[in-house]
FIGU-203750 format. One record per residue (C-alpha): residue in one letter; residue number from 1; x negated, y, z. Coordinates in steps of 0.1 Angstrom, whole numbers, always signed. Layout:
<recs>
@resn=a&resi=NUM&x=X&y=Y&z=Z
...
</recs>
This chain:
<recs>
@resn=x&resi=1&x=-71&y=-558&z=+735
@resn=x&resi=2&x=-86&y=-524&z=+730
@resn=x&resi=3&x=-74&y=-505&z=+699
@resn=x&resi=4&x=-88&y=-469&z=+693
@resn=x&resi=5&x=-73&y=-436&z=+683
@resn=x&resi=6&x=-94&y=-416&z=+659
@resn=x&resi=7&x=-92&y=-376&z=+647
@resn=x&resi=8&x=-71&y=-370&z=+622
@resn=x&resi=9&x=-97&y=-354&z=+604
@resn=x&resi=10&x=-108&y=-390&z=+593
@resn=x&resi=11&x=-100&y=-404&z=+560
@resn=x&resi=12&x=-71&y=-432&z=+565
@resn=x&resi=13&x=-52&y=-458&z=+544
@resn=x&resi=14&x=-23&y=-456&z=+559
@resn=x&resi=15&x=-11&y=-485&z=+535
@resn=x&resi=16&x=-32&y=-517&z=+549
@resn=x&resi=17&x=-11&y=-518&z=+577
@resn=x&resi=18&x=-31&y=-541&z=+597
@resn=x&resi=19&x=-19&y=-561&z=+630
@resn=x&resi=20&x=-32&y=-581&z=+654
@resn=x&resi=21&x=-15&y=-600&z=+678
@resn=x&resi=22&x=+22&y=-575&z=+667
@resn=x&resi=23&x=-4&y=-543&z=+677
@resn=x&resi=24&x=-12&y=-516&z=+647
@resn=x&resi=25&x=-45&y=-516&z=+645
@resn=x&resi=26&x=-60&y=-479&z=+628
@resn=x&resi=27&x=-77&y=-484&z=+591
@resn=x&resi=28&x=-95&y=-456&z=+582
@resn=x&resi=29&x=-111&y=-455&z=+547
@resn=x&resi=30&x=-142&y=-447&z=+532
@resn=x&resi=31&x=-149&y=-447&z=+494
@resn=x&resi=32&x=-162&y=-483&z=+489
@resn=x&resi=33&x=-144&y=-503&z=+512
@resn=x&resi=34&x=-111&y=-495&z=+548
@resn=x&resi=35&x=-121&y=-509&z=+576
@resn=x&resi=36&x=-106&y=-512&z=+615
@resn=x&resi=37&x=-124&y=-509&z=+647
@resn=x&resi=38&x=-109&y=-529&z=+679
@resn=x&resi=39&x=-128&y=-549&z=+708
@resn=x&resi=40&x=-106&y=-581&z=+717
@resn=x&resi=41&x=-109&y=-598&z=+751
@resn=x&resi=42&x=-109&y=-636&z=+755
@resn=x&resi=43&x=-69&y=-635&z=+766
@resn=x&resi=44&x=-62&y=-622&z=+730
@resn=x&resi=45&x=-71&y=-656&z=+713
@resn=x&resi=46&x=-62&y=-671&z=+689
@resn=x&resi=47&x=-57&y=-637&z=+678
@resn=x&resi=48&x=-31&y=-632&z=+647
@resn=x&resi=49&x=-42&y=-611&z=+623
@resn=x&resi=50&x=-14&y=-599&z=+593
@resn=x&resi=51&x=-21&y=-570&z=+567
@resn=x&resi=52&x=-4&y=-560&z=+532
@resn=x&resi=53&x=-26&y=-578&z=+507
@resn=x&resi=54&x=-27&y=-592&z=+475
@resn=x&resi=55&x=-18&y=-638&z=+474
@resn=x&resi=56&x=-49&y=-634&z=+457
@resn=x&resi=57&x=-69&y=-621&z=+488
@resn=x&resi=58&x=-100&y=-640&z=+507
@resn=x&resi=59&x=-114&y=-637&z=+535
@resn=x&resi=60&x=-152&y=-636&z=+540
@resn=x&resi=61&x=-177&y=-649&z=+546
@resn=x&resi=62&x=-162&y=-681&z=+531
@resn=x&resi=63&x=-182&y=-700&z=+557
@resn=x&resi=64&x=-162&y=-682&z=+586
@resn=x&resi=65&x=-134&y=-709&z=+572
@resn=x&resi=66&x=-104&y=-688&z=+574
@resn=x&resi=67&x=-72&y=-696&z=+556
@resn=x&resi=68&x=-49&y=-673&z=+551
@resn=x&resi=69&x=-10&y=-677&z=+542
@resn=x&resi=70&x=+9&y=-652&z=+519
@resn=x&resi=71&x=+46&y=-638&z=+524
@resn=x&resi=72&x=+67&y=-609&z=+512
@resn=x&resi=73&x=+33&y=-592&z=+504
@resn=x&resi=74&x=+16&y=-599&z=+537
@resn=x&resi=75&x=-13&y=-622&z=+543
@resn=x&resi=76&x=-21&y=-634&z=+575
@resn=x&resi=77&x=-47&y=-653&z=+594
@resn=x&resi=78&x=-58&y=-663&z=+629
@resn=x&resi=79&x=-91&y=-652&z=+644
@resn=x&resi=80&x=-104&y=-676&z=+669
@resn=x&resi=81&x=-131&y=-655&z=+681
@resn=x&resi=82&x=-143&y=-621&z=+678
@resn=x&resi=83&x=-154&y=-615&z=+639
@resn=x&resi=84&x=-166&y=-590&z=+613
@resn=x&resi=85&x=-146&y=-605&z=+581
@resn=x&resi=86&x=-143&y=-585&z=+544
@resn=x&resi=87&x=-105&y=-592&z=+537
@resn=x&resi=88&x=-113&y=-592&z=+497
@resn=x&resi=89&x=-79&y=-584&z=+475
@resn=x&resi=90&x=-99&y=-607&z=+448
@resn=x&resi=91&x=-81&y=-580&z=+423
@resn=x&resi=92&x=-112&y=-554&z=+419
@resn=x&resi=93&x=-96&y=-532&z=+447
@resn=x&resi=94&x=-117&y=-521&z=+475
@resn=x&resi=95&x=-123&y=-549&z=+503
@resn=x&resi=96&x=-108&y=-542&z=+538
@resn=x&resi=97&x=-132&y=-549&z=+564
@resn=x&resi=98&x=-121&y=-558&z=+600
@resn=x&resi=99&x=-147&y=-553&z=+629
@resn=x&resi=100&x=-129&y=-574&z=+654
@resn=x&resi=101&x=-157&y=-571&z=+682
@resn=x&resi=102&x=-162&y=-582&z=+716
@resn=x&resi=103&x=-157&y=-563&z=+748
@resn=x&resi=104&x=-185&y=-542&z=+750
@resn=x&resi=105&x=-217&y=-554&z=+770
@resn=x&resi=106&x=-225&y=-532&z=+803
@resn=x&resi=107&x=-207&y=-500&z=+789
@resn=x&resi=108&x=-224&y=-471&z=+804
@resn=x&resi=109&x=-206&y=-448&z=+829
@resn=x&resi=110&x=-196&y=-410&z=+812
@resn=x&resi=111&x=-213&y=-389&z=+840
@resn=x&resi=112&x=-239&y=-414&z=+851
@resn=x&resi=113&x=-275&y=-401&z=+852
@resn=x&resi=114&x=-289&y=-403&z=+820
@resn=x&resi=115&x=-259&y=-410&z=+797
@resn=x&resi=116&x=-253&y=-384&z=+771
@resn=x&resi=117&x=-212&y=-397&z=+764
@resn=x&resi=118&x=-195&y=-379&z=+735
@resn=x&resi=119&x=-155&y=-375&z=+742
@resn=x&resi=120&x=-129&y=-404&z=+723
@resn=x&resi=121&x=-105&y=-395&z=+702
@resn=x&resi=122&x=-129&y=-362&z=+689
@resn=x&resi=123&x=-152&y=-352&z=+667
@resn=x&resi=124&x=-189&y=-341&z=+678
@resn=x&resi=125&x=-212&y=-321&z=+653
@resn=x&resi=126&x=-239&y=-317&z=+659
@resn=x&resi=127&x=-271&y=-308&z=+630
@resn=x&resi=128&x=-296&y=-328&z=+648
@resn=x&resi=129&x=-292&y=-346&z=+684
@resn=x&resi=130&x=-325&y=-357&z=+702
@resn=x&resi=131&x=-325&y=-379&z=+732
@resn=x&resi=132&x=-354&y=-379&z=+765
@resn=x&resi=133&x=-364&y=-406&z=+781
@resn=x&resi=134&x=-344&y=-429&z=+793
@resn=x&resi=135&x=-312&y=-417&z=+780
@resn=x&resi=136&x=-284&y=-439&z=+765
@resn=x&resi=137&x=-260&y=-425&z=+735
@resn=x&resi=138&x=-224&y=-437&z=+745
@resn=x&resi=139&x=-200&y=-432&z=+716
@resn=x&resi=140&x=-167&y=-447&z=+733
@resn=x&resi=141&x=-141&y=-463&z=+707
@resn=x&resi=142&x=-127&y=-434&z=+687
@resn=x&resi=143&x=-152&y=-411&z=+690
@resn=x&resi=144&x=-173&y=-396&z=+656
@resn=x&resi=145&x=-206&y=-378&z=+662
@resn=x&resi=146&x=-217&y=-360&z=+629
@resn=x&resi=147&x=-252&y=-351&z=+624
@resn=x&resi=148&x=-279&y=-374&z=+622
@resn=x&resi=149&x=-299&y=-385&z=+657
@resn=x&resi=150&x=-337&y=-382&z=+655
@resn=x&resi=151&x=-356&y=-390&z=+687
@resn=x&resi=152&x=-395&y=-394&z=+689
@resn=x&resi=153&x=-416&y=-406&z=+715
@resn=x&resi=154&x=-391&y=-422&z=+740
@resn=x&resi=155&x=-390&y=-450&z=+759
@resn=x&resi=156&x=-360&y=-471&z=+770
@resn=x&resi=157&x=-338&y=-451&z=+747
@resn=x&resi=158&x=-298&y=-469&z=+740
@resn=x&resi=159&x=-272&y=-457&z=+711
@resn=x&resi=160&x=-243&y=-482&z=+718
@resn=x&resi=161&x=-201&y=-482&z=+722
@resn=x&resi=162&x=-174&y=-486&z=+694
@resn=x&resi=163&x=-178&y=-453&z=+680
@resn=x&resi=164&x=-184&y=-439&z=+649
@resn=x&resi=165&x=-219&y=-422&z=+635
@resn=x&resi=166&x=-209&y=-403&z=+604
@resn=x&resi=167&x=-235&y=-388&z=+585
@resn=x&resi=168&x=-217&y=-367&z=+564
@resn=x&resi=169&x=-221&y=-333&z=+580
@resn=x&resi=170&x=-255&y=-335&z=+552
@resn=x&resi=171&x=-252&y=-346&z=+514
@resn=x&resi=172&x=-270&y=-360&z=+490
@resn=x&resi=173&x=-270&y=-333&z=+467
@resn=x&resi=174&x=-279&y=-306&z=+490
@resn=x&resi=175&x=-304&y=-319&z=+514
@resn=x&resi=176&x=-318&y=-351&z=+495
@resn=x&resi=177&x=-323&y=-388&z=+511
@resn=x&resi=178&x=-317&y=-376&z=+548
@resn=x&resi=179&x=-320&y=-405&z=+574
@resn=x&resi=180&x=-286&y=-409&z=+598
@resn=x&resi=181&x=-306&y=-422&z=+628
@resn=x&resi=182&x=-341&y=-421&z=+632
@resn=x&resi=183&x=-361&y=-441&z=+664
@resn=x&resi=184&x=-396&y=-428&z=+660
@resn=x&resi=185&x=-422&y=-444&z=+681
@resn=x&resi=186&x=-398&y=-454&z=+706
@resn=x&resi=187&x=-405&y=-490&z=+722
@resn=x&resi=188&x=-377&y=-514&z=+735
@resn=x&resi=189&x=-349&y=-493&z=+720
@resn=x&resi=190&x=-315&y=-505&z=+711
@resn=x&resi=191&x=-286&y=-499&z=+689
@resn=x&resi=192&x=-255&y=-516&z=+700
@resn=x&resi=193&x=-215&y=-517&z=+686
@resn=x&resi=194&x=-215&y=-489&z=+666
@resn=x&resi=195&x=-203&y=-480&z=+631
@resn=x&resi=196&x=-217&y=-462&z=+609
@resn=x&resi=197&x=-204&y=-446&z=+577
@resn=x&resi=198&x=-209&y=-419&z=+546
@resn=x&resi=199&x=-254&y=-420&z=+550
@resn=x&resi=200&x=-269&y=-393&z=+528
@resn=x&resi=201&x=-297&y=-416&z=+534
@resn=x&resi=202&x=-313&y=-443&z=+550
@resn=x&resi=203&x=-290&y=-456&z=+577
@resn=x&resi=204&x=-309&y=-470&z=+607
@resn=x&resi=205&x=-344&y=-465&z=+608
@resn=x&resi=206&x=-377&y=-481&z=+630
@resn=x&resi=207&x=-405&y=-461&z=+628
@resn=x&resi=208&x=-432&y=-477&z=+646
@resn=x&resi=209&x=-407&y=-486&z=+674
@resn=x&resi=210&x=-419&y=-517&z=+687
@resn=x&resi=211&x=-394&y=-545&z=+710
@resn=x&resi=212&x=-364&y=-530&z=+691
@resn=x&resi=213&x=-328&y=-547&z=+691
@resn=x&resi=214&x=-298&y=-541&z=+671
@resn=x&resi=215&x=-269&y=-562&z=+674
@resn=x&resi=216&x=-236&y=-559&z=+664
@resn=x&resi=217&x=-237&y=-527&z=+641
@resn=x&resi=218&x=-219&y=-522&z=+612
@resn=x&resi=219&x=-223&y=-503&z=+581
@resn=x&resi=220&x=-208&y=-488&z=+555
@resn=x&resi=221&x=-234&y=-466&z=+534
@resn=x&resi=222&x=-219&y=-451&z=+497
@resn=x&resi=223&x=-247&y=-428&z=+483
@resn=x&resi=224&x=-275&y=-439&z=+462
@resn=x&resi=225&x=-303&y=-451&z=+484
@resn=x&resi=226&x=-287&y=-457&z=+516
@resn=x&resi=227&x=-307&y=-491&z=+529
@resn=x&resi=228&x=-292&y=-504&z=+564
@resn=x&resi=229&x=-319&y=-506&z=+586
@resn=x&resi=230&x=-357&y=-499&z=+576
@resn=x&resi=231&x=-380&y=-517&z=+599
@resn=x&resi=232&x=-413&y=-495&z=+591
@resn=x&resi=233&x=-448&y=-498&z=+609
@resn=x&resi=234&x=-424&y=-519&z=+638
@resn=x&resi=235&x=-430&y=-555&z=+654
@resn=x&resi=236&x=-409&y=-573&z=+675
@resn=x&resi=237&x=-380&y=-567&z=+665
@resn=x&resi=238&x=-348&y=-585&z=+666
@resn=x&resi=239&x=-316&y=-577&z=+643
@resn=x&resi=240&x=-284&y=-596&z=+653
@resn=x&resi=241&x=-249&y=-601&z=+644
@resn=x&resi=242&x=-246&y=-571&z=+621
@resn=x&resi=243&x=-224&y=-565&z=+591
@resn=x&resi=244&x=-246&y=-546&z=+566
@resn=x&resi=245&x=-229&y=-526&z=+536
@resn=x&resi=246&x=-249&y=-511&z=+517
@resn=x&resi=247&x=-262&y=-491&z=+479
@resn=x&resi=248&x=-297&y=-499&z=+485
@resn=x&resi=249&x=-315&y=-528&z=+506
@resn=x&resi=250&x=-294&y=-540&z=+538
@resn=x&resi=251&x=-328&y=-550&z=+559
@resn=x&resi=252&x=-360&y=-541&z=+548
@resn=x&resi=253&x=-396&y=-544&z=+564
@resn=x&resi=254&x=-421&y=-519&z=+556
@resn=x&resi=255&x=-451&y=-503&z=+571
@resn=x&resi=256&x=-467&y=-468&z=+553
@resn=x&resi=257&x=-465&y=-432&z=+556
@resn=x&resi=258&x=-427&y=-426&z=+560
@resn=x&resi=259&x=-429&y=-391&z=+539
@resn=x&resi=260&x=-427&y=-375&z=+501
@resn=x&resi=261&x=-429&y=-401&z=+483
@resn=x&resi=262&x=-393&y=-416&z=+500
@resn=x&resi=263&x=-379&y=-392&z=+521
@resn=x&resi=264&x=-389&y=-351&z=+518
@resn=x&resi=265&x=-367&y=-345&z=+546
@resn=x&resi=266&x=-392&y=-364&z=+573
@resn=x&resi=267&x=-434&y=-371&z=+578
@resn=x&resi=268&x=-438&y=-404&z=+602
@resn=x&resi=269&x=-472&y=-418&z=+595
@resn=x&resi=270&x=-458&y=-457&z=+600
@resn=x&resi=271&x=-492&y=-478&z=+587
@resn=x&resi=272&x=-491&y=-502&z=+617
@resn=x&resi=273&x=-494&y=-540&z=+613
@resn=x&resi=274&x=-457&y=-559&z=+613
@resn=x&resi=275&x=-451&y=-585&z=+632
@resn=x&resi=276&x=-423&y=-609&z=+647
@resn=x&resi=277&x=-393&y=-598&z=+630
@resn=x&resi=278&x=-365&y=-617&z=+634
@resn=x&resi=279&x=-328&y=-607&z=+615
@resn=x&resi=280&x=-303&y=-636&z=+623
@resn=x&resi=281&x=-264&y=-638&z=+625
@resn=x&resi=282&x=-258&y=-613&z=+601
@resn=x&resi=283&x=-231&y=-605&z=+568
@resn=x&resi=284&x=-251&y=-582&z=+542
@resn=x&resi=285&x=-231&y=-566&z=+510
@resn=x&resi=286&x=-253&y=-550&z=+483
@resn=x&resi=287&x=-245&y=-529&z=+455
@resn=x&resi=288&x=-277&y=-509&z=+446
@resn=x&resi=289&x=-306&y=-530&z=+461
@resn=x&resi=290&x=-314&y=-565&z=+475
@resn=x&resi=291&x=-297&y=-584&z=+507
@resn=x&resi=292&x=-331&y=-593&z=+523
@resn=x&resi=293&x=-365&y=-570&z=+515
@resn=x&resi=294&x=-399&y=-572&z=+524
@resn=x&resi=295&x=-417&y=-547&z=+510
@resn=x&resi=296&x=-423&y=-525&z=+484
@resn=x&resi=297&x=-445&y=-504&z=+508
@resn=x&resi=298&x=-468&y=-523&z=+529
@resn=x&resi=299&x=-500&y=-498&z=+530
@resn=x&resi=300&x=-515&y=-519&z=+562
@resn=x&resi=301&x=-539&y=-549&z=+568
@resn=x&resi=302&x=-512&y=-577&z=+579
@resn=x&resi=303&x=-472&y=-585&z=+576
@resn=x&resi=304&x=-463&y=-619&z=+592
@resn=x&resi=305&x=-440&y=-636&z=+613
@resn=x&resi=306&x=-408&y=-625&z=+595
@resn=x&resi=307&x=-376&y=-647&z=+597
@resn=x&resi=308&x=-342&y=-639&z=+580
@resn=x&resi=309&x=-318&y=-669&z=+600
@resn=x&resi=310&x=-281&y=-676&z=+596
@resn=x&resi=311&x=-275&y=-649&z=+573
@resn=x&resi=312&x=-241&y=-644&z=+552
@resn=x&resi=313&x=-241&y=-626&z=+515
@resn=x&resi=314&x=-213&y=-615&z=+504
@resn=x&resi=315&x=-230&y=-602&z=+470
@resn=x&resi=316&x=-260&y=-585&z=+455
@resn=x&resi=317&x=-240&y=-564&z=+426
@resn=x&resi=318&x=-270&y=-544&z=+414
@resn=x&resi=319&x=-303&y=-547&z=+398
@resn=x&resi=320&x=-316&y=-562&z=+432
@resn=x&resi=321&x=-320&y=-596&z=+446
@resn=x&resi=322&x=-311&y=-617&z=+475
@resn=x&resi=323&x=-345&y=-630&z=+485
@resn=x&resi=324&x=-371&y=-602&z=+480
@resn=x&resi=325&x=-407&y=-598&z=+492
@resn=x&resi=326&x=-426&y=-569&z=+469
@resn=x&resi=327&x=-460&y=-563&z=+483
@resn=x&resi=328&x=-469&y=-532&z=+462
@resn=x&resi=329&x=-500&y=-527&z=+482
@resn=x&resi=330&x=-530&y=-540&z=+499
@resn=x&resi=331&x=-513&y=-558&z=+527
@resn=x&resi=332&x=-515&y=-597&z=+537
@resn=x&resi=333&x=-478&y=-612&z=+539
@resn=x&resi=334&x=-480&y=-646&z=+551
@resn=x&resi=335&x=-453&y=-669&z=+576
@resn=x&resi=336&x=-419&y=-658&z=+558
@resn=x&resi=337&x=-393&y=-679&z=+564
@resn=x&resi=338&x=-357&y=-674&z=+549
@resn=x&resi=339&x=-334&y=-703&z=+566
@resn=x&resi=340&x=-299&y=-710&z=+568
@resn=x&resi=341&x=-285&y=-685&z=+543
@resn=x&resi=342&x=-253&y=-687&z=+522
@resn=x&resi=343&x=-248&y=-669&z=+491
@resn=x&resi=344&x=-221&y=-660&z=+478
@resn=x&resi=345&x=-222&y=-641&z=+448
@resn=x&resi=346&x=-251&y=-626&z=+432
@resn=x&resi=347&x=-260&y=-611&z=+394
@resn=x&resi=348&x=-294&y=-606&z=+382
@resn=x&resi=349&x=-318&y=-615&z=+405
@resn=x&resi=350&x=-315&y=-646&z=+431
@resn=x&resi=351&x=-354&y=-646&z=+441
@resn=x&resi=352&x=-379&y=-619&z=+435
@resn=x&resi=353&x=-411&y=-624&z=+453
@resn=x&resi=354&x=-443&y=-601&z=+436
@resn=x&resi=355&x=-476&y=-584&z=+442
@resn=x&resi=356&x=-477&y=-553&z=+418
@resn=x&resi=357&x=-484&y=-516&z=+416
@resn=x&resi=358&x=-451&y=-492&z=+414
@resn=x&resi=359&x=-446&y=-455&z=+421
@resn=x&resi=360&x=-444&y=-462&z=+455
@resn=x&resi=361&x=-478&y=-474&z=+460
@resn=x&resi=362&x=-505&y=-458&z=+483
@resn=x&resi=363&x=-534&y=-480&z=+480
@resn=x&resi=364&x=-556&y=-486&z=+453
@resn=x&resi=365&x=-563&y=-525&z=+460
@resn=x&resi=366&x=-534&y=-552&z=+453
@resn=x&resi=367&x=-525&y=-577&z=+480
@resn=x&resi=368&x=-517&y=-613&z=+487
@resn=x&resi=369&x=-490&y=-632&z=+497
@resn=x&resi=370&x=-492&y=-669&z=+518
@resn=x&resi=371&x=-467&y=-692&z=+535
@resn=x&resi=372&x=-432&y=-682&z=+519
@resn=x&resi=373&x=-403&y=-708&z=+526
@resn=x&resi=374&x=-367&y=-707&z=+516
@resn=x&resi=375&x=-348&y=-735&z=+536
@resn=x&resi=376&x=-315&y=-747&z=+536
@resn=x&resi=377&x=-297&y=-725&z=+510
@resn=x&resi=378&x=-259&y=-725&z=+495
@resn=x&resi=379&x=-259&y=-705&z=+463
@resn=x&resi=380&x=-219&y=-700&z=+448
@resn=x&resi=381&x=-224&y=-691&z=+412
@resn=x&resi=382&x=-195&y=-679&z=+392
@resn=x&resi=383&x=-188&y=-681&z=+353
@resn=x&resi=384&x=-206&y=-644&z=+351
@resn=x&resi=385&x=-242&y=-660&z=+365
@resn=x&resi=386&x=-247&y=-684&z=+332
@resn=x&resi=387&x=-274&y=-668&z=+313
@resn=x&resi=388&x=-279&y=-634&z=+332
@resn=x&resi=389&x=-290&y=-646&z=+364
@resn=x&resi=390&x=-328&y=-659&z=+372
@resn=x&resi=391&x=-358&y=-656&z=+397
@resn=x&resi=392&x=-394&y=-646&z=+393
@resn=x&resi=393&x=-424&y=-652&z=+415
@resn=x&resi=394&x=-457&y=-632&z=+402
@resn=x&resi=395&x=-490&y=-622&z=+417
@resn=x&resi=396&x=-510&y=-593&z=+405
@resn=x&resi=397&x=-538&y=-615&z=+390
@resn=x&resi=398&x=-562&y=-649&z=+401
@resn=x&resi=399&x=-576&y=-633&z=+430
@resn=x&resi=400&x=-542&y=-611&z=+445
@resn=x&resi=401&x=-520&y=-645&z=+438
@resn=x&resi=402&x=-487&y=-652&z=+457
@resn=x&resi=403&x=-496&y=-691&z=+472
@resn=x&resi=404&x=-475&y=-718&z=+488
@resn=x&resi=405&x=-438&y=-713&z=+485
@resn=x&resi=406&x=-413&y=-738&z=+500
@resn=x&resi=407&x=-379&y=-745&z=+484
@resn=x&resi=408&x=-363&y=-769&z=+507
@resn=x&resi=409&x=-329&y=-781&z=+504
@resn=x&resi=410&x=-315&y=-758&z=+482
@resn=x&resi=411&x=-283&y=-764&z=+468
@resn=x&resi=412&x=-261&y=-745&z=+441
@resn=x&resi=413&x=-222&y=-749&z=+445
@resn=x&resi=414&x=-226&y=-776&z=+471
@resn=x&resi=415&x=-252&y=-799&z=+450
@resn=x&resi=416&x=-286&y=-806&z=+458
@resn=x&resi=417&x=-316&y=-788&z=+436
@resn=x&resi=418&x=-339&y=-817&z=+422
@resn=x&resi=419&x=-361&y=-797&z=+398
@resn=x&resi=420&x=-370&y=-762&z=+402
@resn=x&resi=421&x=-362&y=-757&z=+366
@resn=x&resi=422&x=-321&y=-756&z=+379
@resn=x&resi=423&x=-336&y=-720&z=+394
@resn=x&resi=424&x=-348&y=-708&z=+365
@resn=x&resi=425&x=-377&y=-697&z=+380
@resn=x&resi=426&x=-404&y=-675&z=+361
@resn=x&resi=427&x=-438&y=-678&z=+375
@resn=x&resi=428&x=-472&y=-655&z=+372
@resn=x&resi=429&x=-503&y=-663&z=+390
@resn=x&resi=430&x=-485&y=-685&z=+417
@resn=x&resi=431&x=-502&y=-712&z=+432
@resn=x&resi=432&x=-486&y=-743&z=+451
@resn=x&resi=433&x=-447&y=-735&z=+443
@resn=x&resi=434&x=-430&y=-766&z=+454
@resn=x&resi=435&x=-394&y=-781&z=+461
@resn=x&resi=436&x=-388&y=-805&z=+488
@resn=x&resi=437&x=-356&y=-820&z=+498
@resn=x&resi=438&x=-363&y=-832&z=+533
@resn=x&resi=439&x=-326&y=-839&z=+542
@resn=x&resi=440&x=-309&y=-870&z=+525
</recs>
């Protein structure tokens, strides 16, 4: 087991109290949610976790199947694998999340040719850090870089270790929506292990970065339009085994001019064709957007080829939904494919798929949307949804029409959907909505 030792300068809650295997494990706190950091090697499983909670605490996803037993104001559970879990208190307080990941894959060498590694146990500031070809980003476990990371025109660029990216060195109120990491134009890059925390924007952007991966980051963004990762103008890209909390969307795909109309603070001209996008593997949170967006910018001829796979949600609080696709301009979505996803709380808005014209729109002509399916979905409702929660699937007009969308083996608290009317489903200029139960 590797546990990490971070500067004191960090927010903590000293009063979680969280173990693993007898070990202290350090929880440091942001304002939504504590969470620990440790990489666990195969020797350390089953791995037994205990922390001072609540009897009335969960742990999630609920799929992960985790009981947990309660004594003298101590939970505790057994991990049999490395895990991001949200320990919930189930009493309104904030959620504890632990990030129980794997030893990290190929760690770079500090000193190596091309490795730019920030000290553990310390605090790096720096405004705005750039990276040349080539170069990896090593934040060891228990260090923080503050600043946000910009870096155009590379190729073979890596951010990766069990570090910390902290974007609070800006705020909100001074600067605006500034991005924490920006890859701009910078093919086959990768973000690997880290955390991030406190965005004054969006989190993890792809500007026109094609043959991206991230796997196995976590986030936990606070301020008002702080989306996880953007995937703008990008294709081929693969997201995996992420934990995602976030105030506005956790994954989005877009493609437009990346500039004043969303962020002041950067000019990326982004109107390149998506496509191939795979997210899989992943636990979203939302409080302030949707779980899974496609759109509202897509200024380009074509979006297809976009999968969200295996996917965990925890909860869309907000105004948002889980399953969103809004094509507020001229592009052609077609080939979307949401599979294998587990809901487990959501408010107002379950499925939101529409063509329509918002403040955010570039181009003058509507667009069209073809070959949408939802398959193999486990909605949990709770006595809040009744009444307050529905979906809604509208087209512009007869000519920019959303066409041929799947509902397959959908089931709501573990029972089968066998009219479409169970969704509540409001529909404008939608042709060929269907429901199919293929499994028996």
């Amino acid at each position: 087991m590797k546990t990490y030792t971070h500067p004191l300068e960090l927010p903590r809650n000293p009063g979680a109290c969280l173990t693993i295997n007898g070990i202290e494990i350090e929880t440091l706190a942001t304002g939504v949610a504590d969470f620990s950091i440790v990489a666990l090697e195969p020797s350390d499983f089953p791995a037994r976790v205990e922390i001072s909670a609540p009897p009335s605490t969960r742990i999630r996803p609920l799929a992960a199947n985790i009981p947990c037993s309660t004594q003298d104001g101590r939970i505790s559970f057994t991990l049999p694998r490395p895990m991001k879990l949200s320990i919930d208190p189930g009493d309104g307080s904030k959620p504890h999340y632990l990030f129980a990941n794997p030893p990290e894959t190929v760690p770079p060498e500090p000193g190596a040719p091309g490795v730019v590694a920030l000290p553990a146990g310390e605090i790096t500031e720096i405004p705005l850090l750039e990276l040349e070809d080539g170069q990896t980003l090593y934040l060891p476990g228990g260090a923080v870089f503050k600043g946000r990371i910009h870096v155009k025109g590379r190729s073979g660029i890596r951010i990766c270790g069990h570090g910390i990216v902290d974007g609070s060195y800006y705020s909100q109120t001074a600067v605006g929506m500034m991005p924490l990491i920006i890859l701009e134009r910078c093919p086959d890059a990768r973000v690997e292990d880290i955390t991030m925390v406190r965005s004054a924007g969006w989190m993890l952007v792809l500007a026109d970065s094609t043959g991206a991966t991230v796997r196995n980051v976590k986030q936990i963004g606070e301020a008002k339009l702080t989306d996880g990762i953007d995937i703008v103008g990008s294709s081929n890209v693969v997201v995996e085994d992420c934990f995602l909390r976030n105030n506005d969307d956790c994954v989005t795909v877009k493609a437009f001019h990346l500039g004043a109309k969303n962020s002041p603070n950067v000019n990326i001209d982004c109107r390149q064709n998506v496509e191939n996008i795979l997210v899989h593997r992943c636990v979203f949170a939302n409080d302030g957007g949707s779980a899974m967006e496609i759109g509202h910018e897509l200024s380009v001829d074509l979006a297809r080829g976009i999968t969200f796979r295996d996917i965990d949600v925890l909860h869309v609080h907000g105004m948002g939904a889980v399953f969103s696709l809004h094509n507020y301009d001229r592009s052609l979505v077609r080939d979307v494919l949401f599979e294998n996803i587990r809901v487990e709380h959501c408010y107002n808005k379950l499925i939101d798929f529409r063509i329509a014209r918002s403040r955010y729109s570039t181009d003058a002509e509507r667009g069209h949307v073809s070959g949408v399916t939802l398959r193999d979905i486990d909605w949990t409702t709770t006595p809040f949804n009744a009444g307050y929660t529905f979906s809604v699937i509208g087209g512009w007009d007869a000519d920019h029409a959303i066409e041929d969308v799947a509902i397959e083996n959908f089931r709501i608290d573990g029972t089968r959907v066998r009219h479409l009317d169970e969704l509540e489903i409001h529909t404008r200029h939608c042709r060929n909505l269907r429901l199919e139960n293929t499994a028996q």
